[in-house]
C-alpha positions as CSV (number, residue, x, y, z in Angstrom):
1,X,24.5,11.3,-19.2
2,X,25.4,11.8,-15.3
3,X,22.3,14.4,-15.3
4,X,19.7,12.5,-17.0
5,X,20.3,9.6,-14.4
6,X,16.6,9.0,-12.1
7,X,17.1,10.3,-8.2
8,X,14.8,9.0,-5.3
9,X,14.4,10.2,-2.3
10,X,13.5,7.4,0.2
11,X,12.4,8.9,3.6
12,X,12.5,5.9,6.1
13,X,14.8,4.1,3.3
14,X,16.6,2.4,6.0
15,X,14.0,1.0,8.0
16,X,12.2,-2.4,7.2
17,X,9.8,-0.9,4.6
18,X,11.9,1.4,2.9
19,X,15.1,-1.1,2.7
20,X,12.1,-3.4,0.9
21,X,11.6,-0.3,-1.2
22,X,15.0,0.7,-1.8
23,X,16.2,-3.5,-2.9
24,X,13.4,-4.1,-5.1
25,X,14.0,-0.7,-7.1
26,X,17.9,-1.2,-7.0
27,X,16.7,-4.8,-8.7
28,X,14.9,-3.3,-11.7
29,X,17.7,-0.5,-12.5
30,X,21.5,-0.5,-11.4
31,X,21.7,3.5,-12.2
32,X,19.0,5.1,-10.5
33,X,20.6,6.9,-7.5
34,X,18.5,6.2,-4.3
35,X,18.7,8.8,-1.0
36,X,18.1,6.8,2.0
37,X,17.1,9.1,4.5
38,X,16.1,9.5,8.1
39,X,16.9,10.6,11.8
40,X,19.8,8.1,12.0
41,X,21.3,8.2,8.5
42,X,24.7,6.0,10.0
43,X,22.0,3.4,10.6
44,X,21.0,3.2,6.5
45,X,25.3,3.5,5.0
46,X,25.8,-0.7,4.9
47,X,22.8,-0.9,3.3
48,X,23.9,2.3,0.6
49,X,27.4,0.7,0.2
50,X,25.3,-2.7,-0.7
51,X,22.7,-0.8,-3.1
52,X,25.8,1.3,-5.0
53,X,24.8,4.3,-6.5
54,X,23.3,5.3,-2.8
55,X,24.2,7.3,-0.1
56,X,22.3,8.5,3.4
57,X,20.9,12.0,4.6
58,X,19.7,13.3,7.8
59,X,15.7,14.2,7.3
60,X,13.6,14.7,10.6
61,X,10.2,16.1,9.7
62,X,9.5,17.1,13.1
63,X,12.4,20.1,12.2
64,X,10.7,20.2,9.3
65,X,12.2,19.0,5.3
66,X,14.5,21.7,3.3
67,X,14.3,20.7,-0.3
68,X,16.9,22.6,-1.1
69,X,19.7,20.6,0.8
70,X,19.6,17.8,-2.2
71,X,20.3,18.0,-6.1
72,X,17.7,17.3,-8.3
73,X,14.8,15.1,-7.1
74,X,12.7,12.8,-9.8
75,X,10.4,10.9,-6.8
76,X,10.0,11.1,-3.4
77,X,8.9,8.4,-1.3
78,X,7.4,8.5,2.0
79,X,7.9,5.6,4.2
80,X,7.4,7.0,7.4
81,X,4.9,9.1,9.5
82,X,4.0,12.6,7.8
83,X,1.5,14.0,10.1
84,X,1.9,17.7,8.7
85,X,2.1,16.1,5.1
86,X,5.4,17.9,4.4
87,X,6.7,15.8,1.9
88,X,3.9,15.8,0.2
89,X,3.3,19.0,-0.4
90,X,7.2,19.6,-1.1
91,X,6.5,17.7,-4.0
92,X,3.2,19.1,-4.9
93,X,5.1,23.0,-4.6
94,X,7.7,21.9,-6.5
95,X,6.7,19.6,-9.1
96,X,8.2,16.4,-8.1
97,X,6.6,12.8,-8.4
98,X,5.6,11.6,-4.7
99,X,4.4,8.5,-3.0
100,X,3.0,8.4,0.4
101,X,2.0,5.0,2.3
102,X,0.7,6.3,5.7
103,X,-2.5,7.9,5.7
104,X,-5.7,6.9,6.3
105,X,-9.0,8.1,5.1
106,X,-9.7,10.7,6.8
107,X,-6.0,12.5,6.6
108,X,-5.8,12.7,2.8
109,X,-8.4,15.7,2.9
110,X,-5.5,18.6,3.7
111,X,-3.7,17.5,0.3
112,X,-6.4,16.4,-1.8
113,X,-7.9,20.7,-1.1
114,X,-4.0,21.7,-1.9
115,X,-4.7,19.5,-5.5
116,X,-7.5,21.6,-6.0
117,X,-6.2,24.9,-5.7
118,X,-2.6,24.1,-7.4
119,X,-1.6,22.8,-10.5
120,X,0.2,19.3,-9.9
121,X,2.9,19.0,-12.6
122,X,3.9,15.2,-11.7
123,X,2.0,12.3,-10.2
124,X,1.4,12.4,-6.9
125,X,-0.3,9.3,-5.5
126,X,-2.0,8.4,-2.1
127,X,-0.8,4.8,-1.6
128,X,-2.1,4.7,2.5
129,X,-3.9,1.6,1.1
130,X,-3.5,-1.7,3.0
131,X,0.2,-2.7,1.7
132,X,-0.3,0.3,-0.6
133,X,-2.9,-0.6,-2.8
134,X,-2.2,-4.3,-3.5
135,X,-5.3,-5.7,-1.9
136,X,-7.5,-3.0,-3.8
137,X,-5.8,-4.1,-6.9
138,X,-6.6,-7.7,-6.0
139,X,-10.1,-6.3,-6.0
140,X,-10.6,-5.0,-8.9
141,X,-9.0,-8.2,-10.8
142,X,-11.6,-10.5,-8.8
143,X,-15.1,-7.8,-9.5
144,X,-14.5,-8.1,-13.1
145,X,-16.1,-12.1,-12.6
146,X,-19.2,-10.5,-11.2
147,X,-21.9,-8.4,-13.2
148,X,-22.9,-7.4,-9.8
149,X,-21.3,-6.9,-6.0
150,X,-23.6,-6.8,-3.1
151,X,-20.9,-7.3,-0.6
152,X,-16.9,-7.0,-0.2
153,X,-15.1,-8.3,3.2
154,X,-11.6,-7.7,3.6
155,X,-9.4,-8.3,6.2
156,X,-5.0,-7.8,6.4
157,X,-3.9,-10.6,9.0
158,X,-1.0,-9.7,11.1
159,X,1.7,-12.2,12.5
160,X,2.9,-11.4,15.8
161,X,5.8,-13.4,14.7
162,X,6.6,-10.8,11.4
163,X,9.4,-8.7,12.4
164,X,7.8,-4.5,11.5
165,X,9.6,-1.5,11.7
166,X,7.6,1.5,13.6
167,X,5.9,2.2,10.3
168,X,4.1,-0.9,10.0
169,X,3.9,-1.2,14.2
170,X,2.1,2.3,14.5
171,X,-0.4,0.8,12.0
172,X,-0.6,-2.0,14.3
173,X,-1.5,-0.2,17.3
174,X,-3.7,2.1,15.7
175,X,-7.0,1.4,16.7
176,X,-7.8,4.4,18.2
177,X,-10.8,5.9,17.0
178,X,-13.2,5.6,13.9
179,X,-13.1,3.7,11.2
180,X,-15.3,4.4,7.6
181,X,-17.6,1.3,6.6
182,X,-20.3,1.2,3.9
183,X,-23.1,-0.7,4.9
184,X,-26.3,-1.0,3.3
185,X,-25.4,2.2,0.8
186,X,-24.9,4.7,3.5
187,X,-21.1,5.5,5.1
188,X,-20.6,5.0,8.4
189,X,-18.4,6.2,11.5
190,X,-17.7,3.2,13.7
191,X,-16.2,3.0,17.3
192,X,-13.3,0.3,16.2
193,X,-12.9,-1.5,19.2
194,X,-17.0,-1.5,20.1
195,X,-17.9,-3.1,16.2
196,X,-15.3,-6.1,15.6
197,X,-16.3,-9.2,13.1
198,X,-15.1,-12.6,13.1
199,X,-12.9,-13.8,10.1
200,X,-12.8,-17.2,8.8
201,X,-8.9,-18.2,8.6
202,X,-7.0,-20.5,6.3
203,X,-6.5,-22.9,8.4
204,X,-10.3,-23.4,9.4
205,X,-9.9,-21.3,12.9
206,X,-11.3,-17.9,13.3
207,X,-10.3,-14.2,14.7
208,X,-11.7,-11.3,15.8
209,X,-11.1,-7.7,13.4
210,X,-11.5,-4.7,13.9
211,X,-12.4,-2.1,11.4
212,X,-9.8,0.1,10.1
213,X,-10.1,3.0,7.7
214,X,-7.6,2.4,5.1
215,X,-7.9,3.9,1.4
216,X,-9.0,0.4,0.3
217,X,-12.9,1.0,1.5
218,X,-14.2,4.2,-0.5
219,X,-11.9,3.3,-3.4
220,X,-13.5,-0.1,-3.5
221,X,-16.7,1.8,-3.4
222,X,-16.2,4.1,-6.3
223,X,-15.4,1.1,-8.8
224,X,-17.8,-2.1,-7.6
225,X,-21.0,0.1,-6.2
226,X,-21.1,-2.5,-3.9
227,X,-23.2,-1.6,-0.6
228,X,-21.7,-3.2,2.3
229,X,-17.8,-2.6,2.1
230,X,-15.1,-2.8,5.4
231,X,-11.7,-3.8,6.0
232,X,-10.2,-5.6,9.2
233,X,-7.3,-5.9,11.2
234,X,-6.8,-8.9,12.5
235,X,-4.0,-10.5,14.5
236,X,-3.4,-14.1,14.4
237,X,-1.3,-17.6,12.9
238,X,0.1,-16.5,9.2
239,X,0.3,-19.4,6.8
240,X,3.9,-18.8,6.3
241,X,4.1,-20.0,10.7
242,X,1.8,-22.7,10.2
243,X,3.9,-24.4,7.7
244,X,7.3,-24.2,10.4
245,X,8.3,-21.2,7.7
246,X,9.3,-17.6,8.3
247,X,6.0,-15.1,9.0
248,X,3.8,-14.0,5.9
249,X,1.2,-11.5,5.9
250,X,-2.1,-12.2,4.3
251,X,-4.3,-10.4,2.5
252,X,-8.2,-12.1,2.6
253,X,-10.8,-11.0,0.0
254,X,-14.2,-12.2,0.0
255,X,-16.9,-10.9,-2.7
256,X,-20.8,-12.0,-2.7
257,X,-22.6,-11.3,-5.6
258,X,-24.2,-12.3,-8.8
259,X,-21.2,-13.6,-11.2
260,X,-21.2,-12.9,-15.0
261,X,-22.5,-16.7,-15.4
262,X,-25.9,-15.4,-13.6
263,X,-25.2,-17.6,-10.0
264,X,-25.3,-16.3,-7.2
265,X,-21.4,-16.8,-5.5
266,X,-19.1,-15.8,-2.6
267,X,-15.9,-15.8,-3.8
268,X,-12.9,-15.7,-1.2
269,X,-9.1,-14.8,-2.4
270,X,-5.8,-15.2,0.1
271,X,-2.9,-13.3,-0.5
272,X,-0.3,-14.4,0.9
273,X,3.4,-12.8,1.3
274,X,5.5,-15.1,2.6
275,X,8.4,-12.3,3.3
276,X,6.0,-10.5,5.3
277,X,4.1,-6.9,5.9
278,X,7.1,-4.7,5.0
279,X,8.0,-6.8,2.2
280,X,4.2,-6.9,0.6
281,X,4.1,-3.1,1.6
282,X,7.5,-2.6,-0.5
283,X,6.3,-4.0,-3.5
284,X,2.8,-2.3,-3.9
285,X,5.2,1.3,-4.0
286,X,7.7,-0.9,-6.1
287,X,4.8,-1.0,-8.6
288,X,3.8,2.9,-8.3
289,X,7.6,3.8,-8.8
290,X,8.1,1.3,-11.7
291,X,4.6,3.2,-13.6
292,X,5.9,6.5,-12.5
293,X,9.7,6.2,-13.8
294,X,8.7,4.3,-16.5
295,X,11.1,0.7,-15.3
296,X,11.0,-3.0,-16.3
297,X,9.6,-1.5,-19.5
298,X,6.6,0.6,-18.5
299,X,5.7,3.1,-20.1
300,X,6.7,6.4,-17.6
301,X,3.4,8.2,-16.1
302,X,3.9,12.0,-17.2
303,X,0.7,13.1,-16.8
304,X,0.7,14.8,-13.2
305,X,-2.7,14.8,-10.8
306,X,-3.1,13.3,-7.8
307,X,-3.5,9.4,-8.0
308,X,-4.2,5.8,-6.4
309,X,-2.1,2.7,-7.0
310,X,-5.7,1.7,-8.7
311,X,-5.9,4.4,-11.1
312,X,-2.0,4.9,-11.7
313,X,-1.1,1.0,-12.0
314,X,-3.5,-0.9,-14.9
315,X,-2.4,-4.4,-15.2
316,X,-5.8,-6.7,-16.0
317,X,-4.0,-9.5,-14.0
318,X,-2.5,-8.4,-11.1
319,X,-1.8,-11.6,-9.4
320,X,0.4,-13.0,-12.5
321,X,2.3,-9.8,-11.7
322,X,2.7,-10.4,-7.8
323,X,3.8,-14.2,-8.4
324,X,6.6,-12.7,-9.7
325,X,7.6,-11.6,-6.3
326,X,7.0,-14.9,-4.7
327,X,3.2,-14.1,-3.5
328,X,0.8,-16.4,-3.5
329,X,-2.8,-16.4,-4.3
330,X,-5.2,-19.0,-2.9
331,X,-8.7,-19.1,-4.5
332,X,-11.5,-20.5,-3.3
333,X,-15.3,-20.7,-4.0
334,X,-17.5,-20.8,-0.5
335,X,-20.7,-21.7,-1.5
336,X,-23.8,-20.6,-4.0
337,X,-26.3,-18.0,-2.5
């Protein structure tokens, strides 16, 4: 029975993402066996000795990642950096199930061209989505009340306040550069800091954003047809602050189009995560790894490809599933058009 027991590989599982990751899996099953793994594995034992069933490794992909250092590998999960794609393509070689969180658009190209000239054996999925795929799954719940979509703002609101490991920080700063919009049909390269928008906030203040090019935006495209698509980063006063609480991390979704009724409507949706980014961020891969290992009684993905938290994850209401966690969805209707 010792051999048939799951194994993850956690790069970054120590750090405030991954430890997000690494809890929330440890929650759903007691004998998976989790590798915590980074530059400073001494940092990641307390939290291995209060998982069980864990220990820590030494991994610095600058010196590059030798598979052949661990036993047998079911998933790998990337919560850190991968600018050569190593991990990725460790698991695309040799036909292990992977997640990675940190790329954006234009970075998935190098492994989506490896896809086409290898056979992928187990799921691979590009989860570099805006607190990997959550926000697009929010999405896709909230399109199915239109017949048509003319327009999708989105916009991930960062509290200064929200303790972030350098993951989540790197995204933070990372505004160098151009960012992918679709606006009237067509796909467009912006200058971020020369094209930023003003979002309406829950609390009835505003802030500027500044386009980003997470996976959210084409994805979006590909199942709404809408025309004008772009996600923000904005910086400002979370819910979770305004209440005296600890720092969430919301997630704002507004849709104009015609609604299956026939009216005309902008819709808006808040997520909020009142644990904050990393926390949100952990349980969008929470919900890849639980499809891919088949936990909490899902049935185990064993079909491999290369996939999105959107086409790997198919629960009609996503936002029943993320109560669950303690996230909270506000909906509101803004006015008829």
């Amino acid at each position: 029975m010792e051999s048939q027991k799951k194994r993850i590989l956690i790069v970054g599982g120590y750090g405030m993402v991954g430890s997000n990751i690494a809890r929330l899996i440890r929650q759903a099953d007691r004998s998976i066996e989790l590798i915590l793994a980074g530059r400073n594995p001494q940092n990641g034992i307390s939290l291995a000795k209060e998982l069980n069933h864990s220990e820590t490794a030494y991994i610095n992909l600058e010196e590059g990642f030798n598979l052949s250092e661990f036993k047998k590998i079911d998933l790998i999960i990337s919560a850190v950096d991968d600018h050569s794609n190593i991990l990725r393509e460790t698991a695309i070689l040799n036909g292990i199930a992977c997640i990675a969180v940190s790329e954006l658009a234009h970075q998935i190209s190098p492994t989506a061209f490896l896809g086409l000239h290898q056979t992928i054996v187990a799921p691979v999925v590009f989860a570099g989505h805006w607190q990997a795929g959550l926000l697009t799954l929010m999405v896709r719940q909230q399109a199915n009340k239109f017949s048509q979509i003319e327009t999708i703002e989105l916009a991930g609101l960062y509290d200064p306040k929200d303790s972030v490991g350098p993951l989540v920080a790197n995204e933070v700063s990372g505004f160098v550069g151009e960012a992918l919009i679709r606006k009237g049909g067509n796909w467009l390269s912006l200058q971020s800091k020369e094209n930023p928008r003003t979002i309406d906030l829950h609390n009835q203040s505003s802030a500027i954003g500044y386009p980003l090019s997470t996976l959210d935006v084409p994805s979006i495209a590909a199942f709404t047809s809408a025309k004008n698509i772009r996600f923000d980063f904005i910086t400002g006063e979370s819910i979770g602050t305004s209440k005296g609480l600890e720092a969430s991390h919301e997630l704002y979704i507004t849709i104009e189009g015609t609604l299956l009724s026939g009216e005309k409507r902008r819709l808006r949706t808040i997520v909020s995560g009142p644990k904050g980014n990393s926390h949100l961020t952990a349980v969008g891969v929470y919900l890849i790894t639980e499809k891919i290992l088949g936990l909490n009684g899902q049935s185990e993905q064993k079909t491999g490809g290369l996939y999105l938290p959107e086409t790997m994850i198919s629960t009609p209401h996503i936002s029943n599933r993320l109560k669950e966690f303690g996230i909270e969805i506000i909906e509101e209707t803004l006015e008829s058009l």
